[in-house]
N, C-alpha and C positions, 0 to 999 in steps of 0.2 A: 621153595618156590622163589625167582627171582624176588625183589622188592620193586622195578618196574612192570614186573605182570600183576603184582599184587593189587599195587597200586590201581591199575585197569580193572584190576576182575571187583576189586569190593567199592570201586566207582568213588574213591577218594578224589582220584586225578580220573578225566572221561578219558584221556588219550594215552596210548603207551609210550608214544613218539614224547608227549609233553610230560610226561612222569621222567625219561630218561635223562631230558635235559634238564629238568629239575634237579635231577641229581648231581648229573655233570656240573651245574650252578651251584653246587653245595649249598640248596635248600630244603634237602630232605637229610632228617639224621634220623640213626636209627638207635634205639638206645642210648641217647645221650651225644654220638659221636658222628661225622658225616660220614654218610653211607655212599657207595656206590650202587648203579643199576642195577649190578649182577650182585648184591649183596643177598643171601640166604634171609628168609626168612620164617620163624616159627610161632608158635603161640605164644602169649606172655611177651612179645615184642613193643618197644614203644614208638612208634613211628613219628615223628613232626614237620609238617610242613609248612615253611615259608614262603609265601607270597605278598609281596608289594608291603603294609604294614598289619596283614592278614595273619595270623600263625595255627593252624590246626593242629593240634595231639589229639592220638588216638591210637589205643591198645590192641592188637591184634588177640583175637580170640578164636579163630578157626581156618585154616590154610584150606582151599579147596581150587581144583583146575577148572570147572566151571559149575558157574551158580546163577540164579535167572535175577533178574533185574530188582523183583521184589525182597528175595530173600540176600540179596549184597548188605547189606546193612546190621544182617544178623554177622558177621566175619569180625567186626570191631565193634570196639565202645571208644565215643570221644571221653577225652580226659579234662 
């Protein structure tokens, strides 16, 4: 799955529009290294995101195309 739909479906980022630019801003890295939008993503991935003096890490643990609102949360663990 992309890393900007990822971002939308487990409600890291609420927008795919503002996950994409994020990226393109080299604020999201994946693994350690800046990712692009269209960057793949699998389980055991480490995702981090920068915002303003904000920084979120969190491990993907289950890749799915849609998931309801309560259960997004079960998709990662923050680190």
């Amino acid at each position: 799955m992309r890393l900007d739909k990822y971002l939308k479906i487990s409600r890291l980022i609420k927008r795919r529009t503002v996950a994409n630019e994020a990226c393109d801003n080299g604020r999201v890295t994946l693994n350690g290294k800046p990712a692009r939008a269209s960057a793949e993503v699998k389980p055991g991935d480490i995702i981090e995101i920068s915002f303003g003096n904000r920084t979120t890490k969190a491990e993907v643990i289950a890749v799915e195309e849609a998931v309801r609102k309560e259960a997004a949360g079960e998709l990662f663990r923050y680190l």
